[in-house]
Backbone as CSV, one residue per row, in Angstrom:
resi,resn,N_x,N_y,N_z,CA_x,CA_y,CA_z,C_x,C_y,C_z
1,UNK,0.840,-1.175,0.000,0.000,0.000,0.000,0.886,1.239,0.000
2,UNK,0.379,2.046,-0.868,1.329,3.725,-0.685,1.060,4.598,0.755
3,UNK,2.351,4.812,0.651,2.894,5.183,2.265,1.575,6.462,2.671
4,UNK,1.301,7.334,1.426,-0.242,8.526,1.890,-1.592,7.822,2.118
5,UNK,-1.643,6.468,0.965,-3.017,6.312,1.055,-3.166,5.227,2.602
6,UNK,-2.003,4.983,2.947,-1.943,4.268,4.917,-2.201,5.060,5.502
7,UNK,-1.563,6.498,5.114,-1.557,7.307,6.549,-2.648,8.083,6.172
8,UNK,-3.348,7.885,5.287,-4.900,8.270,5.142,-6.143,7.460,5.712
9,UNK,-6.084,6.395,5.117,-6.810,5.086,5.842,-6.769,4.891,7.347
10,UNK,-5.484,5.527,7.908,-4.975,5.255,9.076,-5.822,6.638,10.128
11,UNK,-5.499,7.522,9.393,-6.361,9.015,10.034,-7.474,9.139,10.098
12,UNK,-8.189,8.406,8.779,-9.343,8.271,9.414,-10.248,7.365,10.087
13,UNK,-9.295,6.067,10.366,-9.638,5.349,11.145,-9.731,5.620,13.185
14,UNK,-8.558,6.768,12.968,-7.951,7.062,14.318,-9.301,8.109,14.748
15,UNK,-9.480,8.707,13.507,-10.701,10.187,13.754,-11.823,9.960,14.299
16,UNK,-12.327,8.482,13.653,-13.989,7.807,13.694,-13.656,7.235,15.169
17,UNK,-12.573,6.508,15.106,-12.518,5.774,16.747,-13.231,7.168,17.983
18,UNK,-12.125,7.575,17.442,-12.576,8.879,18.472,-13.787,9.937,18.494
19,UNK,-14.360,9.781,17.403,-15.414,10.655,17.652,-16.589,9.726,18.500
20,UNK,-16.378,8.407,18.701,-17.245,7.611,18.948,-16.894,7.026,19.979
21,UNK,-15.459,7.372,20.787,-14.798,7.568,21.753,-15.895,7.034,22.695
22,UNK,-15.526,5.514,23.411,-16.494,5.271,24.685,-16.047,5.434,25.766
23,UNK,-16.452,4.985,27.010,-16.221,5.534,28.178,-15.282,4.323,28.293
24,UNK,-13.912,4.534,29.369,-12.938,3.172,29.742,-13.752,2.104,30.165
25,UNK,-12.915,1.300,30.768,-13.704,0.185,31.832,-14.920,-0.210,31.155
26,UNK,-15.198,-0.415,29.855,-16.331,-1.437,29.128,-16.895,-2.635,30.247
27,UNK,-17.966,-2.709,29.535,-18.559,-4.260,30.003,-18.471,-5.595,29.070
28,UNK,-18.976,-6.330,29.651,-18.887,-7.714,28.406,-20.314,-7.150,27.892
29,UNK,-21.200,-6.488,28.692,-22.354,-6.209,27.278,-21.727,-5.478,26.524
30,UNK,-21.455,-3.759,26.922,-20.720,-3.057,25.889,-20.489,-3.803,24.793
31,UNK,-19.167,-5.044,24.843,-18.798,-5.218,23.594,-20.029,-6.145,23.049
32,UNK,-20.925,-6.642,23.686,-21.438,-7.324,22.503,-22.892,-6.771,22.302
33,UNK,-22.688,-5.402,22.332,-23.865,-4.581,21.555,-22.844,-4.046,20.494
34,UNK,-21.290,-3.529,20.297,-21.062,-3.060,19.451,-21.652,-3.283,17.805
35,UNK,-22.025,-2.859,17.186,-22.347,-3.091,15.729,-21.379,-3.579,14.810
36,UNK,-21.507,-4.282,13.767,-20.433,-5.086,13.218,-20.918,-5.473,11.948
37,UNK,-20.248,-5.392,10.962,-20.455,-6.139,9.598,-20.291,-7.585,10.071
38,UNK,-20.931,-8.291,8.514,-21.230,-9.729,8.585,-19.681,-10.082,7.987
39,UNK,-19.214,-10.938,8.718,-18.018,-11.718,7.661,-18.021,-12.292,6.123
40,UNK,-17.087,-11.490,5.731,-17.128,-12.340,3.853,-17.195,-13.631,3.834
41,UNK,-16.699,-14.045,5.019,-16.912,-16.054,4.769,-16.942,-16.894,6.210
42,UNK,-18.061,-17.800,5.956,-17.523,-18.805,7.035,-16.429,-20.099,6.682
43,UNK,-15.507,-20.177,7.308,-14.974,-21.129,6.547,-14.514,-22.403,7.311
44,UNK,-14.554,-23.808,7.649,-14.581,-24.725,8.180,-13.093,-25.091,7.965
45,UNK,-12.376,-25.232,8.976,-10.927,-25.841,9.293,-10.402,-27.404,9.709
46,UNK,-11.700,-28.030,10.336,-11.805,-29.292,10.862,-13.241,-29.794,10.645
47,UNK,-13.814,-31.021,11.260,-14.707,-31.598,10.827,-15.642,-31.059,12.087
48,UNK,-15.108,-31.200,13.347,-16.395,-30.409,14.398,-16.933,-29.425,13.794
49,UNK,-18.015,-28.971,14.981,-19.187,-27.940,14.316,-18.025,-26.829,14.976
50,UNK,-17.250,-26.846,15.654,-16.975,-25.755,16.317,-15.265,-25.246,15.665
51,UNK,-15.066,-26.504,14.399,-13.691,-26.217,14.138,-14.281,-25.213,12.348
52,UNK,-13.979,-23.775,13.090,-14.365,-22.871,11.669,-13.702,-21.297,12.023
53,UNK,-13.524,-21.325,10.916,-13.005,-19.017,11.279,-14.067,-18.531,10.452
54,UNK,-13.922,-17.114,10.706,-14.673,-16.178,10.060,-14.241,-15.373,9.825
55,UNK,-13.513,-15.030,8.190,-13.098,-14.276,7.836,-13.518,-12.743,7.357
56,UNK,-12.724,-11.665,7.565,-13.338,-10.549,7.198,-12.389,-9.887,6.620
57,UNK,-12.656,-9.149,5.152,-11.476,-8.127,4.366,-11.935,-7.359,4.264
58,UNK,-10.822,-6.211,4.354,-10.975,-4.883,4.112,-11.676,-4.664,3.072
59,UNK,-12.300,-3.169,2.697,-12.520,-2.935,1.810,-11.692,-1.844,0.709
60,UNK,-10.792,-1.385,1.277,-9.542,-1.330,0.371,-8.399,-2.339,0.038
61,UNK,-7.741,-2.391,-0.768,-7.081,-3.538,-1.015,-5.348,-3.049,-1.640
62,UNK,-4.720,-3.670,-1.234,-4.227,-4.800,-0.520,-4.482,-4.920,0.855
63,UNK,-4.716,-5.750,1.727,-4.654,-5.774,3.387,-3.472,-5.119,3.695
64,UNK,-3.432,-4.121,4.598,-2.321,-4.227,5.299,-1.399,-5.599,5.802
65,UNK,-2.029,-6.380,6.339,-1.160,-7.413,6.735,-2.637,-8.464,7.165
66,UNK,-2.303,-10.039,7.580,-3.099,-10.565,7.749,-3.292,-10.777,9.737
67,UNK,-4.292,-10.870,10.195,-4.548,-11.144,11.664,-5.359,-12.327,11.762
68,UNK,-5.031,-13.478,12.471,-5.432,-14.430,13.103,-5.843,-14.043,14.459
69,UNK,-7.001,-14.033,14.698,-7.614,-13.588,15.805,-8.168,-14.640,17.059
70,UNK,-8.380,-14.452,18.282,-8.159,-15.998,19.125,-9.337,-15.005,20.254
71,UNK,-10.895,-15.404,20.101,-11.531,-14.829,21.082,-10.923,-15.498,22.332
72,UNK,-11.466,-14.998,23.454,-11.213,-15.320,24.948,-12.327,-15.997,25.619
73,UNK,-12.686,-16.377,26.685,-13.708,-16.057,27.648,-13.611,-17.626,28.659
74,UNK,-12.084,-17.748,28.966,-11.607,-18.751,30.261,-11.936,-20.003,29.770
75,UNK,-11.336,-20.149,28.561,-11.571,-21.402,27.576,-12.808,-22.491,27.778
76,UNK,-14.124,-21.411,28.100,-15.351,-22.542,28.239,-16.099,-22.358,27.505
77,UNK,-16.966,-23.337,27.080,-18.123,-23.181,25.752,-19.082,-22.003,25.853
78,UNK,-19.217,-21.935,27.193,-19.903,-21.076,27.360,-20.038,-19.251,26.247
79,UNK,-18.981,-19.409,26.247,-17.875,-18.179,25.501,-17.872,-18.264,23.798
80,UNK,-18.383,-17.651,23.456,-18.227,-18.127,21.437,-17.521,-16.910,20.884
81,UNK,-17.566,-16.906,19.483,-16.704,-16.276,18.453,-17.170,-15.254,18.616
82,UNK,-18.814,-14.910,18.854,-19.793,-14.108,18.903,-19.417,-12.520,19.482
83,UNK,-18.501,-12.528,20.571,-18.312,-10.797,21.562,-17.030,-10.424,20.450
84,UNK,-16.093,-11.462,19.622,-15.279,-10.533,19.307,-15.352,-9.818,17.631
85,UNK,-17.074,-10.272,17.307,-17.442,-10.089,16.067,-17.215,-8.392,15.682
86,UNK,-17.620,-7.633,16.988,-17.047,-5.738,16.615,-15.704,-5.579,16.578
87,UNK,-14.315,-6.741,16.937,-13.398,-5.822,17.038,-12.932,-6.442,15.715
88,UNK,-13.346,-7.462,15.360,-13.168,-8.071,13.856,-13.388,-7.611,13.027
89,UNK,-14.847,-6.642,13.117,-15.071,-5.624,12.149,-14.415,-4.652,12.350
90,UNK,-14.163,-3.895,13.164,-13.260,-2.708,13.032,-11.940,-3.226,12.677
91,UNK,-11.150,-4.113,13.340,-10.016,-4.138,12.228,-10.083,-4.401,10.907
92,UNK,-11.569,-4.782,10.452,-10.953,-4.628,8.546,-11.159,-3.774,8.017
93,UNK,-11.713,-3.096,8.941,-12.430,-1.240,8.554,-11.157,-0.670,8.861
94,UNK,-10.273,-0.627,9.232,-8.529,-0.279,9.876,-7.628,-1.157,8.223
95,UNK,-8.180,-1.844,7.603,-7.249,-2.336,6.683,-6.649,-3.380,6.416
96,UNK,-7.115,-4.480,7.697,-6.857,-5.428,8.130,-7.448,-6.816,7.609
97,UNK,-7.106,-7.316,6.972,-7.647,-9.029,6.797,-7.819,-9.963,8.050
98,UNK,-8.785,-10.410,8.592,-9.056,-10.390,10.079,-9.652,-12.444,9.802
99,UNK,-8.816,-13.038,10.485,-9.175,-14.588,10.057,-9.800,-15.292,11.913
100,UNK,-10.615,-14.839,12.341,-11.148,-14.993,13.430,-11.360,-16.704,13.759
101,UNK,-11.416,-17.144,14.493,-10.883,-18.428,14.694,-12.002,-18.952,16.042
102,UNK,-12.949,-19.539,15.699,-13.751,-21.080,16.884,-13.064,-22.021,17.186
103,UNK,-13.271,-22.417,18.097,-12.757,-23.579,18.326,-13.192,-24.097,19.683
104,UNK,-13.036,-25.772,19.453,-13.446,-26.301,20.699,-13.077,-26.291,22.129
105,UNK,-14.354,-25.999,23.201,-13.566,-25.075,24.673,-13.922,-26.235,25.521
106,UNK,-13.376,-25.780,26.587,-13.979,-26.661,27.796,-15.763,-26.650,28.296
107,UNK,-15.954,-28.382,27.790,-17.171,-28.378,27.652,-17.795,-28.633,26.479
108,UNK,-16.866,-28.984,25.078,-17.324,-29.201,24.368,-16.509,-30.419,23.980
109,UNK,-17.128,-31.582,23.202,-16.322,-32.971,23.181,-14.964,-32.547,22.477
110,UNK,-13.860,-32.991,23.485,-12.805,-33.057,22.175,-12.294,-31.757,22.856
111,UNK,-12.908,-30.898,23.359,-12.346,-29.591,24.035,-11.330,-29.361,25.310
112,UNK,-10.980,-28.769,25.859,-10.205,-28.265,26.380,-8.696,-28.613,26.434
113,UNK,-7.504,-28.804,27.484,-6.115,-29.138,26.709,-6.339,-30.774,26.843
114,UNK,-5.468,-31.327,25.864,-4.729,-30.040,24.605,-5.418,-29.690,23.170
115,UNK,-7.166,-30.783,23.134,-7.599,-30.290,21.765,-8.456,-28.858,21.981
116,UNK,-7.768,-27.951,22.717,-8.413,-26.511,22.110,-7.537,-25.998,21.365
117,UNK,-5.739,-26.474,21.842,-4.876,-25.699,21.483,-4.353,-26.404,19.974
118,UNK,-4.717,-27.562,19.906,-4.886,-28.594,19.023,-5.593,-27.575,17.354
119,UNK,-6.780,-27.227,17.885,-7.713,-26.808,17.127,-6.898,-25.226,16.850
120,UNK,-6.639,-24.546,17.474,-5.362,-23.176,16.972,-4.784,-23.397,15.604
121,UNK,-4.173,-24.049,16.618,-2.738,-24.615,15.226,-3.082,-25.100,13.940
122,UNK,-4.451,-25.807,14.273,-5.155,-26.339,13.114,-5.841,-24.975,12.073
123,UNK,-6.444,-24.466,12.753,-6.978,-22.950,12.495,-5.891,-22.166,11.711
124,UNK,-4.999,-21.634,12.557,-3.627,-20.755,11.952,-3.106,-21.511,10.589
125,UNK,-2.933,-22.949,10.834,-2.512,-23.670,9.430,-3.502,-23.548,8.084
126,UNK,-4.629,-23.365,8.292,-5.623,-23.458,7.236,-5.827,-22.541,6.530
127,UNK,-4.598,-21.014,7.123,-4.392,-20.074,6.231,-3.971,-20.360,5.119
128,UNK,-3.368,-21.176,4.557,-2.312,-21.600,3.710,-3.861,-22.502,2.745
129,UNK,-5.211,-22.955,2.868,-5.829,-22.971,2.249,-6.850,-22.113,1.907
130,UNK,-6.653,-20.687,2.353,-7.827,-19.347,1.927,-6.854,-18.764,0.815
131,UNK,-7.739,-18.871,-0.628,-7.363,-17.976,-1.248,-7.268,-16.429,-1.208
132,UNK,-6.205,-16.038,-1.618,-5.958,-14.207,-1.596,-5.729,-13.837,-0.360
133,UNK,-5.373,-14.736,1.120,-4.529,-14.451,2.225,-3.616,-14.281,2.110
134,UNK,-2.599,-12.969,2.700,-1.293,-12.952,2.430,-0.821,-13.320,4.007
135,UNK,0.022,-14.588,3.902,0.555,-14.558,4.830,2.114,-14.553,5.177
136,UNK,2.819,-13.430,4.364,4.093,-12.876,4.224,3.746,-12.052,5.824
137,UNK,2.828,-11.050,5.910,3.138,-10.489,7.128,1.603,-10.256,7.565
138,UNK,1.591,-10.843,8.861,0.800,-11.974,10.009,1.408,-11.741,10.875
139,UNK,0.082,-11.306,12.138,0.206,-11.434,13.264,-1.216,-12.001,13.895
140,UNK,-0.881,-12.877,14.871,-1.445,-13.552,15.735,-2.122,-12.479,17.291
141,UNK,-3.141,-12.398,16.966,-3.353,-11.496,18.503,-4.845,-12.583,18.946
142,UNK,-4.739,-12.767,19.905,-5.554,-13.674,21.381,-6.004,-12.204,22.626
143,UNK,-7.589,-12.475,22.728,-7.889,-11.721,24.483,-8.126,-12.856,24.970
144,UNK,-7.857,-12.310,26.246,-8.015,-13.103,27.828,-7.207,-14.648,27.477
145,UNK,-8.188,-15.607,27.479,-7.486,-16.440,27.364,-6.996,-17.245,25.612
146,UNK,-7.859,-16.331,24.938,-7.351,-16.669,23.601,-5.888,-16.259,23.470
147,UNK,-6.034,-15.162,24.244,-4.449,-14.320,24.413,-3.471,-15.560,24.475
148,UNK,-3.933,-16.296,25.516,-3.009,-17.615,26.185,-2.385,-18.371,24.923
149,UNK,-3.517,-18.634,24.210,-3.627,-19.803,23.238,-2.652,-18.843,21.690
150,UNK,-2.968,-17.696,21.877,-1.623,-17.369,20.481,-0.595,-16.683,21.343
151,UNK,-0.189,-17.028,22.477,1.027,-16.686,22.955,1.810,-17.995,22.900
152,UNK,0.760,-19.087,22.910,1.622,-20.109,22.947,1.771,-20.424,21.978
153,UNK,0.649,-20.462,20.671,1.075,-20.720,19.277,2.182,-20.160,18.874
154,UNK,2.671,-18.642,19.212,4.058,-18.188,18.748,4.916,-18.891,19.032
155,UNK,4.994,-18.789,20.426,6.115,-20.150,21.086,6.283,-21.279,20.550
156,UNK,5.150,-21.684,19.866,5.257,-23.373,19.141,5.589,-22.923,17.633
157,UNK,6.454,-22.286,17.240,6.422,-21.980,16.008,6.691,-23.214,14.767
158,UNK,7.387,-24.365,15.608,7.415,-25.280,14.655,6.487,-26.530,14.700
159,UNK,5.245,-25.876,15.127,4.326,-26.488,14.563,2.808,-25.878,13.598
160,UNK,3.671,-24.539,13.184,2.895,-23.210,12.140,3.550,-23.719,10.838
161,UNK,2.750,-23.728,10.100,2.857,-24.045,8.312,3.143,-22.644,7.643
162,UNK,2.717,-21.624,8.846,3.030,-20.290,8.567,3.948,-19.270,9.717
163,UNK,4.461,-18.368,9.726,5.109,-18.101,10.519,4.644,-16.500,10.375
164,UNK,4.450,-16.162,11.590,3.577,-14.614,12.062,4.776,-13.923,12.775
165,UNK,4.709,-12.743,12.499,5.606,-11.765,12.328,5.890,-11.031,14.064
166,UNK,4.290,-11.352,14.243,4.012,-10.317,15.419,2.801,-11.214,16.461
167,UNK,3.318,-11.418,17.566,1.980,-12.215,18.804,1.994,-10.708,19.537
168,UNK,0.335,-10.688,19.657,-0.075,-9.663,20.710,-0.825,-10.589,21.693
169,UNK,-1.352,-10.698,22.811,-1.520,-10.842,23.984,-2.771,-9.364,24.410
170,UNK,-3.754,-9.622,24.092,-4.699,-8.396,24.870,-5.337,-8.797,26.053
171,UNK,-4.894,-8.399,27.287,-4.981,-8.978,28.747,-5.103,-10.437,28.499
172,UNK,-3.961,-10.899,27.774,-3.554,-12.696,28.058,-3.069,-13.111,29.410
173,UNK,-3.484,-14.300,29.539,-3.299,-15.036,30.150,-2.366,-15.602,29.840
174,UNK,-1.072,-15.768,30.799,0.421,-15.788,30.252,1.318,-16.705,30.956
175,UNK,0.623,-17.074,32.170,0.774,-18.290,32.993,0.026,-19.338,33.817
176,UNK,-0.257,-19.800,33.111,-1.623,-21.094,33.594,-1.098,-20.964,35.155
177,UNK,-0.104,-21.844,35.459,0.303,-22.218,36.644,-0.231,-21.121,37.903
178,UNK,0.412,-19.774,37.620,0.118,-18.981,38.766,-1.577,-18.239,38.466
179,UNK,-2.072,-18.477,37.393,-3.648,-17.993,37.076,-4.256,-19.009,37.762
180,UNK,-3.714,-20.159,37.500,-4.849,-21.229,38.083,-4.868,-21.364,39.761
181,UNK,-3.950,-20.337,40.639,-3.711,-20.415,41.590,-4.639,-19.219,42.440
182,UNK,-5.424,-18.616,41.098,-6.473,-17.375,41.768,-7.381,-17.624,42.207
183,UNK,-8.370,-16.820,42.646,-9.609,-17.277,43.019,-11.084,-16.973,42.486
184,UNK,-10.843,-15.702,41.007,-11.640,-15.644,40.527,-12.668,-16.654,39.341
185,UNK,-13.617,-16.099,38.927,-14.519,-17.123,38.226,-13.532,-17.933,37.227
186,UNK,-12.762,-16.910,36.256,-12.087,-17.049,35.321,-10.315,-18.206,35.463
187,UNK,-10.066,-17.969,36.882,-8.996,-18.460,37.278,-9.345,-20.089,37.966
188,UNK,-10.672,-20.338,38.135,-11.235,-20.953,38.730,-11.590,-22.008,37.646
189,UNK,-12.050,-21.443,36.281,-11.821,-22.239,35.156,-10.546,-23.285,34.388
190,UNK,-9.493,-22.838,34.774,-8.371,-23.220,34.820,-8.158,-24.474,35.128
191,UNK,-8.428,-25.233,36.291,-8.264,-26.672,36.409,-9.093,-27.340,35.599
192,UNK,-10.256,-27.207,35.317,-10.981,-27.593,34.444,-10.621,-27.633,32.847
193,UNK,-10.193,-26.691,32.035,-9.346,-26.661,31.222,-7.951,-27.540,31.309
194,UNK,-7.518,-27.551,32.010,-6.146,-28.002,32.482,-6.613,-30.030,32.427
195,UNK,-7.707,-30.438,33.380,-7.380,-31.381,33.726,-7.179,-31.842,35.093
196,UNK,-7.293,-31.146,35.859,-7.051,-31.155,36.915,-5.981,-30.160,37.461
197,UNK,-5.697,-29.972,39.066,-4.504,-28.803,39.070,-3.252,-29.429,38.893
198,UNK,-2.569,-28.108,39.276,-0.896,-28.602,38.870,-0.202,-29.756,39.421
199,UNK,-0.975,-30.021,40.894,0.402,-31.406,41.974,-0.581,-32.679,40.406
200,UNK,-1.712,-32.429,39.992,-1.997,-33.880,39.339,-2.027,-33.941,37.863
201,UNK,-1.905,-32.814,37.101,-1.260,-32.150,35.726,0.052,-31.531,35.811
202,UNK,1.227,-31.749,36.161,2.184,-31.061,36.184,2.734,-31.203,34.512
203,UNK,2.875,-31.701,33.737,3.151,-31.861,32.406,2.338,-31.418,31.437
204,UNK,1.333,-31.156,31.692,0.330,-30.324,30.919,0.050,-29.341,31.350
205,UNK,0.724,-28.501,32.515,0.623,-27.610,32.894,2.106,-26.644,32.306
206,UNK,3.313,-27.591,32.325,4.445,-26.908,31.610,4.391,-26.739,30.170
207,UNK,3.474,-27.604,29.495,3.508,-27.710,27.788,2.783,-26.574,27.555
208,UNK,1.857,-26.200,28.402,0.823,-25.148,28.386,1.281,-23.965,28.891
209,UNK,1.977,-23.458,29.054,2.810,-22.295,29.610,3.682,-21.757,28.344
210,UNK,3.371,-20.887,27.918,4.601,-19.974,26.376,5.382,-19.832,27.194
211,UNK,6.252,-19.521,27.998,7.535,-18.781,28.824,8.311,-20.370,28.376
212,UNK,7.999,-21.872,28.645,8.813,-22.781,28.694,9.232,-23.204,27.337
213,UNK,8.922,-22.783,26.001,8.971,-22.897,24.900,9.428,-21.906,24.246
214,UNK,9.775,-20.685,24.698,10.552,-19.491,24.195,9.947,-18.936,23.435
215,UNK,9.867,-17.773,23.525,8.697,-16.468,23.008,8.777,-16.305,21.996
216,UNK,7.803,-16.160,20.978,8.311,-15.351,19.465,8.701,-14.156,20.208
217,UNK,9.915,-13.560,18.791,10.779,-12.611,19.203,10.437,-11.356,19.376
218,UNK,8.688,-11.311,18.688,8.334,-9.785,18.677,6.628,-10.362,19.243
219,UNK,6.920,-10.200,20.741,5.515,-10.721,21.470,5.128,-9.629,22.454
220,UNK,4.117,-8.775,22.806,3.669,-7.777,22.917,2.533,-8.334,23.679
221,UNK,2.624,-7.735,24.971,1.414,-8.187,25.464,0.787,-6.221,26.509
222,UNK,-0.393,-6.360,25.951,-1.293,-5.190,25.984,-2.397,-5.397,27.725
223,UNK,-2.359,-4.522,28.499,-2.885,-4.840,29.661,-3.674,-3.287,30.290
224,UNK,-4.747,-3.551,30.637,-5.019,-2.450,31.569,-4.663,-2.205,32.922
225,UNK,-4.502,-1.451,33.438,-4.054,-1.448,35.139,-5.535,-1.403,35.849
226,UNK,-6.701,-1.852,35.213,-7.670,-1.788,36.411,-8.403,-3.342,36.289
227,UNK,-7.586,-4.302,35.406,-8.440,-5.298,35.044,-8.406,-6.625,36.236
228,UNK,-9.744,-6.775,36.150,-9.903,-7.874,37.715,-10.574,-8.994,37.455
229,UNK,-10.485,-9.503,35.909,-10.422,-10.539,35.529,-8.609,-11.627,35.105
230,UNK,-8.162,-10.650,34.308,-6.296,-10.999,34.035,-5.742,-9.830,35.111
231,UNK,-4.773,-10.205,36.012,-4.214,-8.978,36.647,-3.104,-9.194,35.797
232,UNK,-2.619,-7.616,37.032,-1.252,-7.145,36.200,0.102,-7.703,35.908
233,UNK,0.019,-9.194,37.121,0.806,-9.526,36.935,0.942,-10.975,35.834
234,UNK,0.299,-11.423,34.963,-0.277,-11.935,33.837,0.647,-10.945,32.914
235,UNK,0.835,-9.772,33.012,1.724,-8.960,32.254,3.065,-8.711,32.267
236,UNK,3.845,-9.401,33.060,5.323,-9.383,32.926,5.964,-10.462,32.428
237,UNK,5.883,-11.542,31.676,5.961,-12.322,30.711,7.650,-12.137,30.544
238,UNK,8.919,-12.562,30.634,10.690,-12.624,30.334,10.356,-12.734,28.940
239,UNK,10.431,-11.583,28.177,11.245,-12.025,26.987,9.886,-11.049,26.161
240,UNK,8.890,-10.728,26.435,7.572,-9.853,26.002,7.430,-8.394,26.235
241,UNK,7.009,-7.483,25.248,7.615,-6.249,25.654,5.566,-6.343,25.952
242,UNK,5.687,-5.100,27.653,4.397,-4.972,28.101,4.090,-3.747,27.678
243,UNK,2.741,-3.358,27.732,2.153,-2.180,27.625,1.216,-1.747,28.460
244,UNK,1.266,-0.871,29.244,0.037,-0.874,30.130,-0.774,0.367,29.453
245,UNK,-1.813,-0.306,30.070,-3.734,1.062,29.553,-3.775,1.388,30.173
246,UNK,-3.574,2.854,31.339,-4.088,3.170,32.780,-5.847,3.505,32.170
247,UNK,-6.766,3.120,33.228,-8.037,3.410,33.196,-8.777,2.249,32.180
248,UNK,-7.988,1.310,31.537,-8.300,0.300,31.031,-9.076,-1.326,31.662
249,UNK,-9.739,-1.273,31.131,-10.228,-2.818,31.992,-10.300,-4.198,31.584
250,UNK,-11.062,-4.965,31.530,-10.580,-6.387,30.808,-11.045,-6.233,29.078
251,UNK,-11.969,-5.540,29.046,-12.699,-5.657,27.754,-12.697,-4.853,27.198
252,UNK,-11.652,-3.884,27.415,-11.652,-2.358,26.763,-10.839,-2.856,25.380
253,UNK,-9.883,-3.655,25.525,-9.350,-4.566,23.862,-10.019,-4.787,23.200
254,UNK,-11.138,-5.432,23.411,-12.175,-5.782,22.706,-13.589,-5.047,22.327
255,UNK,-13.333,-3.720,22.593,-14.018,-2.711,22.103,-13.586,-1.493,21.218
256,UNK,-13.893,-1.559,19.913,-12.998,-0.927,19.561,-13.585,0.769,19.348
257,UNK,-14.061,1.164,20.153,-14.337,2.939,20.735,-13.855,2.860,22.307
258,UNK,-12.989,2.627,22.265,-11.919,2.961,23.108,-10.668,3.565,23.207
259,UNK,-9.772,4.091,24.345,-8.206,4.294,24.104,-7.631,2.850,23.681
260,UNK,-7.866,1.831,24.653,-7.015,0.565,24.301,-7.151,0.004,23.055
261,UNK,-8.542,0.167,21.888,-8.490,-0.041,21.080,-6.859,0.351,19.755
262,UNK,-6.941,1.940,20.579,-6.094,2.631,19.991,-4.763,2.719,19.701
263,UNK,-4.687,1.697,21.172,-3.161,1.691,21.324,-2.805,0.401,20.555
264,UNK,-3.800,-0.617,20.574,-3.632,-1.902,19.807,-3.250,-1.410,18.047
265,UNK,-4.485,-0.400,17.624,-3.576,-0.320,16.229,-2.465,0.518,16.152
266,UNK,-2.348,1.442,17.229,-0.858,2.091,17.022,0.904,0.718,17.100
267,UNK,-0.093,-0.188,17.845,1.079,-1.317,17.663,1.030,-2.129,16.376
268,UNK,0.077,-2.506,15.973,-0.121,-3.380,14.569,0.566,-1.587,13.626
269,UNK,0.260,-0.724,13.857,1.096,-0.095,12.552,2.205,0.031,12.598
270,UNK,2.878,-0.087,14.236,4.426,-0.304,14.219,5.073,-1.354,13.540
271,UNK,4.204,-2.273,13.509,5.236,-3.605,12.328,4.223,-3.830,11.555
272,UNK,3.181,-3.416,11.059,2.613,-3.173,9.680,2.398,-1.344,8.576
């Protein structure tokens, strides 16, 4: 893309955010009243009902770059593709080729570790069968605990058919071990996902951890300082450059009339 018609696309993407500017600290309704275009495609990756992405392209062309997207919501069925359908649309309204990704959670057959993370990899690979995806430059961004699941896909890079440029982390979940040691709803989900806790999963608790598999080299993890679902310390990750949102909350990533929205594409335009 020409370097004016980005930083055009780009201005007025930054202008609209802001005139429509919401209040911090979102809710999980907030985001799932946001308004949203329909995806250009559903497209099936595996044979479950739940193994499918939903792709969305810009409507200028070329994409800026391609995004594999990893909803969140404490890896249980409960949780669908469904809350991160507005920030999917706003990134292709931003320029973005946006490959949004289902998959099977805890609670659904075949779900939780390791076939959720199973179903990722499977997902991320099936880029390589969508025509007119460019996946020269790809980044992987995950919330909450999707966060988890493409922090670790970076880390597993040799088991990607494709290789992503850039892992973001939007209030990821970045260490099973000490998350599953909380006491909230979300942290509380964790053994359940897991398998049981750590003294009776200790090996699926280390395979499941990105820090023990070594970070992709450009891994970015995005956090608010008021969030009381992922705390802050979910955000110091060895080897991940952090970012903090002051006045940010768990779901302010996932809204995109927000600051944190903002700061997310000021990072996707740093390496796109």
């Amino acid at each position: 893309m020409k370097p004016f018609i980005r930083f055009v696309q780009l201005a007025l993407c930054y202008s609209l955010v802001t005139a429509a500017s919401a209040a911090e600290n979102v809710t999980f309704a907030d985001v799932l009243a946001v308004p949203y275009n329909q995806p250009n495609a559903t497209i099936s990756y595996g044979a479950d009902q739940f193994q499918f992405g939903q792709l969305w392209l810009p409507t200028t062309s070329p994409a800026r770059a391609s995004l594999v997207l990893i909803h969140g919501g404490c890896w249980l069925n409960q949780f669908d593709i469904t809350y991160s359908n507005g920030l999917s649309s706003a990134l292709a309204d931003a320029g973005f080729a946006v490959w949004s990704l289902e998959y099977r959670r805890t609670g659904d057959e075949g779900g939780a570790w390791p076939g959720t993370f199973e179903d990722i990899i499977a997902g991320i690979n099936s880029l390589n069968d969508i025509a007119g995806i460019d996946t020269e430059n790809l980044a992987l961004l995950g919330h909450s605990a999707g966060g988890h699941l493409a922090l670790l896909a970076g880390a597993r890079s040799e088991l990607l058919a494709v290789q992503p440029d850039l892992i973001i982390g939007l209030a990821a979940i970045s260490d099973v071990v000490s998350y599953a040691a909380g006491s909230n709803t979300c942290q509380a989900a964790t053994p359940l996902f897991m398998g049981g806790d750590v003294s009776e999963q200790a090996q699926a608790y280390f395979d499941a951890n990105p820090s023990n598999h070594g970070l992709h080299e450009n891994t970015v993890l995005l956090q608010g300082n008021i969030d009381e679902i992922v705390p802050l310390s979910q955000a110091t990750l060895p080897g991940a450059r952090t970012i903090i949102s002051v006045g940010a909350s768990h779901f302010d990533w996932a809204h995109p009339n927000t600051p944190a929205y903002r700061r997310l594409l000021e990072v996707l335009d740093e390496h796109f």
